[in-house]
C-alpha positions as CSV (number, residue, x, y, z in Angstrom):
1,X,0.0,0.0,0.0
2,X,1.3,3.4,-0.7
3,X,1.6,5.8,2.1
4,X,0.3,9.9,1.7
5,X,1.6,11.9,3.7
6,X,-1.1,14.9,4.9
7,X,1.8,16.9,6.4
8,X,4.3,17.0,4.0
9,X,3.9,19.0,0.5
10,X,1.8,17.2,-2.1
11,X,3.8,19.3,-5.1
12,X,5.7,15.8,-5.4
13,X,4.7,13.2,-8.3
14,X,5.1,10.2,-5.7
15,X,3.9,8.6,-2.3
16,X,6.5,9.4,0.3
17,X,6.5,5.5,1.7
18,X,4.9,2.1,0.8
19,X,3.9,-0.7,3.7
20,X,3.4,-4.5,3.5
21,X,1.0,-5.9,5.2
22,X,0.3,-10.0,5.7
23,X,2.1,-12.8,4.0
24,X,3.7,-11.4,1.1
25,X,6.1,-12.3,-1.5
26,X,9.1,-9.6,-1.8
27,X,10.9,-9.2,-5.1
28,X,14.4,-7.3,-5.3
29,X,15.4,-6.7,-8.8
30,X,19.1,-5.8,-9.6
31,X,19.5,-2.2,-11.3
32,X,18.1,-2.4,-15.2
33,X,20.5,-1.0,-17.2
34,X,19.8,0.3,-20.9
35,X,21.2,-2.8,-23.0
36,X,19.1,-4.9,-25.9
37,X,19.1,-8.6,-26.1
38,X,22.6,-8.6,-27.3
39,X,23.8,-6.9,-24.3
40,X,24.5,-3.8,-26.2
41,X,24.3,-0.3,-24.8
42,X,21.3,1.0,-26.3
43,X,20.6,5.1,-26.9
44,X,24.1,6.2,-26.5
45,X,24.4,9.7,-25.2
46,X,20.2,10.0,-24.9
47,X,19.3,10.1,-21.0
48,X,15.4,9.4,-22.2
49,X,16.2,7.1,-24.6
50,X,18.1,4.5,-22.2
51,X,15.9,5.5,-19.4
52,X,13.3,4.3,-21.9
53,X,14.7,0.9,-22.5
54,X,15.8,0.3,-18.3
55,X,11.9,1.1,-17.6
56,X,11.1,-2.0,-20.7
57,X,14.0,-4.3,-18.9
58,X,12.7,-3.6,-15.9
59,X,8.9,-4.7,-16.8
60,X,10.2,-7.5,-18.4
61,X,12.6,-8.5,-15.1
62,X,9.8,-8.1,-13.2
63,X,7.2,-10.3,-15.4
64,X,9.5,-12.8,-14.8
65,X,9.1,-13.0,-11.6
66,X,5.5,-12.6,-11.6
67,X,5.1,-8.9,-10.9
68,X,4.7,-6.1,-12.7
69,X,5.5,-1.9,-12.3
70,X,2.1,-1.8,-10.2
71,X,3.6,-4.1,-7.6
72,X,6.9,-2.0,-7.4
73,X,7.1,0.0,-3.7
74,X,10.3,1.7,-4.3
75,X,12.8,2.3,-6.8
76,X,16.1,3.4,-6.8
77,X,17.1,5.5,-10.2
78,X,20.5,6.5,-11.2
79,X,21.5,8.6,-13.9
80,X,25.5,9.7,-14.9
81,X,25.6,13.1,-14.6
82,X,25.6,16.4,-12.6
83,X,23.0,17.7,-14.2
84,X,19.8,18.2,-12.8
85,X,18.0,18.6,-15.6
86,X,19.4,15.2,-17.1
87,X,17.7,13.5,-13.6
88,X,14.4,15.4,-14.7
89,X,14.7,14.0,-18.3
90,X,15.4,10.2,-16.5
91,X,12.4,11.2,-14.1
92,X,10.1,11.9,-16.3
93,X,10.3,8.5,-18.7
94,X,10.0,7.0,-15.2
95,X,7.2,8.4,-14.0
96,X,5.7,7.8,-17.4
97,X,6.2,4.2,-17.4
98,X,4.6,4.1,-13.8
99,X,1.3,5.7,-14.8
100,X,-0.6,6.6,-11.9
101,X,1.3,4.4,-9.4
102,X,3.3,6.9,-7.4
103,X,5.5,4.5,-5.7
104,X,8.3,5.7,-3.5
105,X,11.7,6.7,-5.3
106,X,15.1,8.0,-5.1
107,X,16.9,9.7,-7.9
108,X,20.7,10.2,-7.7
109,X,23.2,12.0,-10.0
110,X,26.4,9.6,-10.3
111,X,29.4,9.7,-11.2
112,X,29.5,6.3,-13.4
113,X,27.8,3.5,-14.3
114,X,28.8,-0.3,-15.2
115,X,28.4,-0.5,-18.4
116,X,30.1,1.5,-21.7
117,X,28.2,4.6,-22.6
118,X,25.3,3.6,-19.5
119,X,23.7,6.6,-17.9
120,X,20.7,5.4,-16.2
121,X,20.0,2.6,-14.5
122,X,16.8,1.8,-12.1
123,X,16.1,-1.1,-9.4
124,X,13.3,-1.7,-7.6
125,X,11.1,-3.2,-5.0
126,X,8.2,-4.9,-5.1
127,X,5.6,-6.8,-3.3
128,X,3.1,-9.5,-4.1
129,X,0.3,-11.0,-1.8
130,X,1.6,-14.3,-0.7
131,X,-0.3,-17.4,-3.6
């Protein structure tokens, strides 16, 4: 369940935290980085282009283990730069991808990523009732 907080501002385009409740089934993904099926660095130099493809890795990670972006209750997002408006471009192909679920997230300028050329990357959280 997301959590809203009626102190804090609502200018924000996501719940401020996310609970469990019950049995549940947790999934952890590892960060979803902007490469095609041949492991090749997609969108070179395009912040929304490879946040683009991490959001589609991501969905697909996540089908695989029988969730989807609905069930995420916390991401993580990482872009390589020092720009803020290079996060905002990252954000916003993010948020896009999440529709109306506002789940909680944290966006950080790095310094690098893993792979050649790589300049976003997003992991996640999410949780499943228990089957």
């Amino acid at each position: 369940m997301l959590v809203r907080s009626q102190t804090l501002t609502d200018q924000v385009d996501y719940a401020y935290a996310a609970m469990a409740q019950g049995p549940a089934r947790v999934v952890w993904t590892a960060g979803a980085c902007p490469l095609d099926a041949g492991g090749n660095t997609v969108a070179v130099g395009d912040v929304p282009g490879q946040a683009a493809q991490v959001m589609d890795n991501l969905a697909t990670a996540l089908g695989e283990a029988g969730a989807a972006l609905t069930d995420v209750v916390k991401t993580t997002v990482y872009v390589a730069t020092s720009r803020q408006e290079d996060l905002v471009a990252a954000w916003e192909v993010v948020r896009g991808h999440m529709g109306e679920h506002d789940a909680p997230s944290t966006l950080l300028g790095v310094a690098v990523l893993g792979y050649d050329e790589q300049l976003v990357e997003v992991e996640a959280v999410a949780v499943l009732p228990e089957q």
